[in-house]
C-alpha positions as CSV (number, residue, x, y, z in Angstrom):
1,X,-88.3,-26.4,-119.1
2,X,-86.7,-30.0,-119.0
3,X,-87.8,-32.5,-116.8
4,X,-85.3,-33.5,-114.1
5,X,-86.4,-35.3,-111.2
6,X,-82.4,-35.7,-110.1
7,X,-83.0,-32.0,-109.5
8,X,-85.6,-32.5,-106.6
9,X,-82.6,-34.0,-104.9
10,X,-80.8,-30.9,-104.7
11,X,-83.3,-28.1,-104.2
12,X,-86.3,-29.8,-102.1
13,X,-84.7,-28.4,-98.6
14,X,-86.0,-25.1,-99.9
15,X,-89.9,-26.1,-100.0
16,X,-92.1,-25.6,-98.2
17,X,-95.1,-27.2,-97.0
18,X,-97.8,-24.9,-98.2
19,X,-96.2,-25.3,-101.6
20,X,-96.4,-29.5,-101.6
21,X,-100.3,-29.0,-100.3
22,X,-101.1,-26.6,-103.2
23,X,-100.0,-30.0,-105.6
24,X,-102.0,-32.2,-103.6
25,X,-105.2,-29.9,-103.8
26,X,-104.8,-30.0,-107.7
27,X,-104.5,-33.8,-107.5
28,X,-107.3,-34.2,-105.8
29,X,-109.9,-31.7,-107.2
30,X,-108.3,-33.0,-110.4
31,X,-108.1,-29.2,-111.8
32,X,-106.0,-26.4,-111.4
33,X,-109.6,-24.5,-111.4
34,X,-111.2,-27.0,-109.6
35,X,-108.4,-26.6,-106.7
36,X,-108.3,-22.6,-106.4
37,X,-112.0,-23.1,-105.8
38,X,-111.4,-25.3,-103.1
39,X,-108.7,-23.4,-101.8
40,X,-111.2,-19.9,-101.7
41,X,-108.5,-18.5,-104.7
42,X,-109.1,-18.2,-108.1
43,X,-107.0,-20.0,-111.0
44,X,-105.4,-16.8,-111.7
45,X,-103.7,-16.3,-108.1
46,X,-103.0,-20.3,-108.2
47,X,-101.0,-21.0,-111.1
48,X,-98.3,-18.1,-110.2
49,X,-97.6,-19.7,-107.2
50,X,-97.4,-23.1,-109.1
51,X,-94.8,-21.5,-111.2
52,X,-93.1,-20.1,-108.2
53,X,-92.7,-24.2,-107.1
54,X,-91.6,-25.1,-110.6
55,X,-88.8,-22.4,-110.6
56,X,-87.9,-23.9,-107.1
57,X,-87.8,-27.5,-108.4
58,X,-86.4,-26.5,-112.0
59,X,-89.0,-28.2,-114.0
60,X,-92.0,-28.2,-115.1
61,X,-95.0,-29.4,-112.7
62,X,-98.0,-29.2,-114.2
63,X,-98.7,-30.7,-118.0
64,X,-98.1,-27.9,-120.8
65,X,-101.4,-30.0,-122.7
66,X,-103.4,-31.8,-120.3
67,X,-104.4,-34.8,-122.3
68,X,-105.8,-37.6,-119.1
69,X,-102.5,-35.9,-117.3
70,X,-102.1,-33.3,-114.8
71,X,-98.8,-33.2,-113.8
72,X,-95.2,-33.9,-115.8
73,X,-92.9,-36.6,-114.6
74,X,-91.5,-34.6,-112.3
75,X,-94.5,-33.4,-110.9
76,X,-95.7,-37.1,-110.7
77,X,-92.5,-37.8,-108.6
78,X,-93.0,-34.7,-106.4
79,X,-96.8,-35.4,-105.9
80,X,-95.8,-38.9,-104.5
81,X,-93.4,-37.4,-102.0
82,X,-95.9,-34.3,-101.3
83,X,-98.9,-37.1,-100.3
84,X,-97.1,-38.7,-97.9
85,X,-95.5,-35.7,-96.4
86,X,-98.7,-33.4,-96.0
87,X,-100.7,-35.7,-93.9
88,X,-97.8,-36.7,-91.7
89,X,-96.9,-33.3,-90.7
90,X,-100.5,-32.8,-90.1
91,X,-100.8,-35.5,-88.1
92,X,-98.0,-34.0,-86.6
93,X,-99.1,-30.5,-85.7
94,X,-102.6,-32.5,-84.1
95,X,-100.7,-34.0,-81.8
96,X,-98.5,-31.3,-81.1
97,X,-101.8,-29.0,-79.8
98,X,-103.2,-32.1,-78.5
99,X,-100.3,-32.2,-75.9
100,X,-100.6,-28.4,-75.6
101,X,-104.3,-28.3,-74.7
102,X,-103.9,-32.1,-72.6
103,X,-103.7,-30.7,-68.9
104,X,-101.0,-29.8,-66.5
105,X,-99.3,-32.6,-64.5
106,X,-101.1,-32.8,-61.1
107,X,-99.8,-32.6,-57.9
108,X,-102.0,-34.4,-55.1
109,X,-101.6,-33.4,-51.5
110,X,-103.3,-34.5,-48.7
111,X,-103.3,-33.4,-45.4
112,X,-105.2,-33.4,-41.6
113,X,-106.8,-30.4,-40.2
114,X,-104.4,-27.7,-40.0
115,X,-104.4,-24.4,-40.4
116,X,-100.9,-24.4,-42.2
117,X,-102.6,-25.9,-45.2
118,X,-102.9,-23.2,-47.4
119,X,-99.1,-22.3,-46.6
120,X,-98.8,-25.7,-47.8
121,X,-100.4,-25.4,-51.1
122,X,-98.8,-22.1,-52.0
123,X,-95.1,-23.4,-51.6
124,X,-95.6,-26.6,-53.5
125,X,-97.8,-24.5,-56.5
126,X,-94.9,-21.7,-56.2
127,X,-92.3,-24.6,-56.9
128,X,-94.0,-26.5,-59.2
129,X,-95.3,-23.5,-61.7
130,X,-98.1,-24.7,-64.1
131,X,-98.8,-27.8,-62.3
132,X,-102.5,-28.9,-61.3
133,X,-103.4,-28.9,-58.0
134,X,-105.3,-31.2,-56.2
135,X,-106.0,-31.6,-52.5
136,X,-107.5,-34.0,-49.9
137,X,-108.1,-32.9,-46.2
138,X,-110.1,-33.7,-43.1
139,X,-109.4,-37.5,-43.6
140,X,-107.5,-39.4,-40.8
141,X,-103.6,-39.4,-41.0
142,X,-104.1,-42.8,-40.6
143,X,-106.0,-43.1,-44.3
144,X,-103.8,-40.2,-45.9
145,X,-100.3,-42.5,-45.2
146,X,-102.7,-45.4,-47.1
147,X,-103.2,-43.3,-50.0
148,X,-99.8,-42.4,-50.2
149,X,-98.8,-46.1,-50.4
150,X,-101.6,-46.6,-53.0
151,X,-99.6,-43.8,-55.0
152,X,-102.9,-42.2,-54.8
153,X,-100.9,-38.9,-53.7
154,X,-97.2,-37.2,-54.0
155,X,-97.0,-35.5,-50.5
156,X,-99.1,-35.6,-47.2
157,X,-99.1,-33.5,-44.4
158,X,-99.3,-35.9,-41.2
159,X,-99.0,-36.8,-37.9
160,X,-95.8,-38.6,-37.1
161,X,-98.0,-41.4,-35.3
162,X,-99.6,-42.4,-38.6
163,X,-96.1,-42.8,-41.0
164,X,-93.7,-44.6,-38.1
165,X,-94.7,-48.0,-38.6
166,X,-95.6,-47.5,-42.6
167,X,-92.8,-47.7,-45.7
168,X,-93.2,-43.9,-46.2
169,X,-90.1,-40.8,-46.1
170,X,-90.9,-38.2,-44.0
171,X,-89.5,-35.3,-42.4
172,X,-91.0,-33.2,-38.7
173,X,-92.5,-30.1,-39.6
174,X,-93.0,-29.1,-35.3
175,X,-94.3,-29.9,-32.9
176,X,-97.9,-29.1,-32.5
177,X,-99.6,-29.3,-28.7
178,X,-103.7,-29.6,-28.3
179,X,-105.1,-26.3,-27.7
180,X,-107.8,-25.7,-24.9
181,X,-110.5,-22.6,-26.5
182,X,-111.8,-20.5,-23.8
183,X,-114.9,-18.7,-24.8
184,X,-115.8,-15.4,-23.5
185,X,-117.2,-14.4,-20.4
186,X,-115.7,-18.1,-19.1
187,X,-115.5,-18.8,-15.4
188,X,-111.7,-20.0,-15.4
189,X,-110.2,-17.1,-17.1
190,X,-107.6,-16.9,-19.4
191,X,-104.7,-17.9,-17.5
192,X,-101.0,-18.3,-19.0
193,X,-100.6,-21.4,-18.5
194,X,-103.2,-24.6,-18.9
195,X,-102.5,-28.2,-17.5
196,X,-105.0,-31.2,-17.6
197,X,-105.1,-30.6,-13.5
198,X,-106.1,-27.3,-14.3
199,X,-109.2,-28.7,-16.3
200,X,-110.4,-30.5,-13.4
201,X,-114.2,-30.1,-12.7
202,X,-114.8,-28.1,-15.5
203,X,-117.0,-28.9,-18.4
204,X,-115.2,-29.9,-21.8
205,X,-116.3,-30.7,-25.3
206,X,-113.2,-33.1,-27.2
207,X,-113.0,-34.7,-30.7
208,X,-114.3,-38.5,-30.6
209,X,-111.2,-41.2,-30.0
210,X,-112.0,-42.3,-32.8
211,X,-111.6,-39.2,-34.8
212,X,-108.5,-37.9,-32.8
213,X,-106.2,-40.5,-31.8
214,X,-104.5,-37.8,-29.2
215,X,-108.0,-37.9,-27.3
216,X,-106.8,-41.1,-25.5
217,X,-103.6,-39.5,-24.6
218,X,-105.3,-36.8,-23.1
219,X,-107.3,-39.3,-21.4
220,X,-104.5,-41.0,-19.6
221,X,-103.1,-37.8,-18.7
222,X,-105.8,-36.3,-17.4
223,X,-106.1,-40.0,-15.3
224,X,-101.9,-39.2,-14.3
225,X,-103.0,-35.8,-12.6
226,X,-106.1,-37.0,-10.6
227,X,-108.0,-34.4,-12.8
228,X,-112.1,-35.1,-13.1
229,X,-113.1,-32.7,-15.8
230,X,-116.9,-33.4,-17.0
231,X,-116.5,-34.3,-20.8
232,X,-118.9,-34.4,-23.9
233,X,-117.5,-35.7,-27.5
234,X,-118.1,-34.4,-31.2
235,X,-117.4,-36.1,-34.1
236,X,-115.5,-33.5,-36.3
237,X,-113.3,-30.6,-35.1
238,X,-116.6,-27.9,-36.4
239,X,-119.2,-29.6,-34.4
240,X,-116.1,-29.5,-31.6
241,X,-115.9,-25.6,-32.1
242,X,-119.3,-24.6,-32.4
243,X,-120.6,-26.3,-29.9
244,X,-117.8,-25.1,-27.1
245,X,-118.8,-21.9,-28.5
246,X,-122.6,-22.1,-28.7
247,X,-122.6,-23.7,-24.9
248,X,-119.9,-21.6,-23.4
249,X,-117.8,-24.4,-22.3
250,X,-113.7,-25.2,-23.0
251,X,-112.5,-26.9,-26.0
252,X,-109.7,-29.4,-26.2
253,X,-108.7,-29.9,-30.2
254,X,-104.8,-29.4,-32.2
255,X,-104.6,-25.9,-33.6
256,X,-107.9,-25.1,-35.5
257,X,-108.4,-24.6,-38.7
258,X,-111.1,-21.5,-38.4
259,X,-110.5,-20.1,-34.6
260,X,-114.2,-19.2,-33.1
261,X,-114.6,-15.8,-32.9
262,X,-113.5,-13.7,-29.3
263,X,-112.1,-17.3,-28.3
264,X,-109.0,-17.1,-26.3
265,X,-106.8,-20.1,-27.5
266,X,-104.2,-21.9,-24.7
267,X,-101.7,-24.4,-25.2
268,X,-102.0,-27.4,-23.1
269,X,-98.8,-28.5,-21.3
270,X,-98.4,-32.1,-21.6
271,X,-95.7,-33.1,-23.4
272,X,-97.9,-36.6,-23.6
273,X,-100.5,-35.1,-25.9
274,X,-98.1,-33.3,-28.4
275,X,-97.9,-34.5,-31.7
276,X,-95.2,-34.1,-34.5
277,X,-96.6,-32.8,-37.6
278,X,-94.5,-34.6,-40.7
279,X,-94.4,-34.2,-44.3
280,X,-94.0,-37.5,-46.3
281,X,-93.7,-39.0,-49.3
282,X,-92.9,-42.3,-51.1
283,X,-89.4,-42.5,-51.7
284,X,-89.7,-42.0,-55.6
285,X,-92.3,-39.6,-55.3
286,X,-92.2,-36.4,-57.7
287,X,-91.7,-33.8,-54.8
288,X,-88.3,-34.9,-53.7
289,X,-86.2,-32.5,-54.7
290,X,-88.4,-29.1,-53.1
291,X,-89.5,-30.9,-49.4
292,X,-86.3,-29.7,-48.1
293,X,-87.9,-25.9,-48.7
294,X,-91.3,-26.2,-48.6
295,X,-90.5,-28.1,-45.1
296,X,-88.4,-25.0,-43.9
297,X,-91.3,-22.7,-45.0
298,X,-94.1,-24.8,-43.1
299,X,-92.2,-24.9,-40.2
300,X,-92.0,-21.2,-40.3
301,X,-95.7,-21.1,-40.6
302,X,-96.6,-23.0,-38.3
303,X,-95.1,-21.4,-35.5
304,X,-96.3,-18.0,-36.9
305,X,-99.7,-19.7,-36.6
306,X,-99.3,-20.6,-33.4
307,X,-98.0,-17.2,-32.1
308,X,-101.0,-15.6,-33.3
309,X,-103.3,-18.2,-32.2
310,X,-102.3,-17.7,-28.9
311,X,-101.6,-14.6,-28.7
């Protein structure tokens, strides 16, 4: 069989990559024998396939009489190509699992207390398949508009008061009133319709000012209609919940997020404590394109929320 090295010109689309490695396993065990050990074969299953190569290539591979030389010219000229090629594509195929086992691109969400917020997370996760969750709530909206700025998140479910004066897009989800919890066996009732007036002289537990910026709204308002009720503070909308609950007296928060049990939930009329809840984003921000549904769907929730809050 002539040597031709012209003829790896023509015929090396047809190899393969196993059959370059089994050269460069001969070259370096620096025996045929020597590499079917290696290669957990024996000599008599690893020459064939040698041969197989060599009929590929049209010429002879390996050197008829071994004298200080393994391979022929041609097999010289082919091991040179082979031992740049096999670790390339290897390196190849490592970073081609790499990226298959690096994770999913994350989506980060932030949001205040809301009892929407799983709605949220299921329409972002449903229109972003594969992506990474990740979620910040109970902060201020106040510190969740910062971290949106600080590209520290991609959307943020807020209160319109905490993205009007900031560089953010954003879009009103509704309109979301305080809600007064009644607790069972309550002297006022459960009447249809609550005002602050209607509060007056009674005793009230409400989320610290400086917790719930809607507090001093319902302040003022409760100043406009001459209404006295006798109010106690808590620092977090729980401790607002439970302790309404454990003391049998009203409590003045937005929509909860975990309704106390046999609590009868009333919307507060005063259009001066409402707040607009608003999803937002930075104006490059990865979400762009699927706020216009996943807006549409929160809105739907909320007001579903709301119905059955209420109801």
């Amino acid at each position: 069989m002539a040597d031709r090295p012209d003829q790896l010109i023509r015929t090396g689309a047809d190899l393969e990559l196993r059959q370059l490695k089994l050269l460069v396993a001969v070259a370096e065990a620096g025996s045929v024998a020597a590499a079917a050990t290696a290669l957990g074969t024996t000599p008599a299953k690893l020459v064939p396939r040698i041969r197989r190569l060599e009929r590929m290539v049209g010429a002879a591979l390996l050197a008829a009489e071994p004298d200080g030389k393994l391979f022929t010219e041609t097999g010289e000229l082919l091991l040179e190509h082979a031992s740049a090629v096999v670790p390339q594509f290897d390196r190849m195929l490592t970073a081609a699992r790499a990226g298959l086992e690096r994770p999913a691109a994350q989506i980060r969400i932030g949001s205040v207390l809301t009892p929407v917020l799983p709605r949220l997370i299921r329409e972002v996760g449903l229109r972003n398949p594969g992506a990474g969750l990740a979620v910040r709530a109970g902060e201020s909206a106040a510190e969740l508009a910062e971290a949106l700025l600080r590209d520290e998140l991609d959307l943020g479910l807020l209160r319109q008061d905490a993205v009007r004066e900031r560089p953010l897009e954003w879009v009103s989800v509704a309109t979301e009133p305080l809600v007064v919890g009644i607790p069972p066996g309550h002297p006022l009732g459960i009447p249809d319709s609550l005002t602050p007036a209607a509060l007056s002289g009674q005793r009230c537990v409400l989320l610290d000012q400086a917790v719930q910026p809607r507090t001093r709204a319902l302040l003022a308002a409760f100043a406009d209609a001459g209404a006295d009720p006798r109010l106690c503070y808590a620092n977090s909308e729980w401790a607002v919940l439970c302790f309404g609950y454990g003391a049998g007296i009203l409590t003045v928060t937005a929509p909860p997020t975990r309704p106390m049990p046999d609590t009868a939930y009333r919307p507060l009329h005063c259009a001066a404590t409402n707040s607009t809840l608003v999803l937002a984003w930075t104006d490059d921000g990865p979400l762009v394109d699927c706020v216009p549904r996943v807006r549409a769907a929160m809105t739907r929730a909320h007001a579903e929320s709301l119905r059955a809050l209420i109801t």
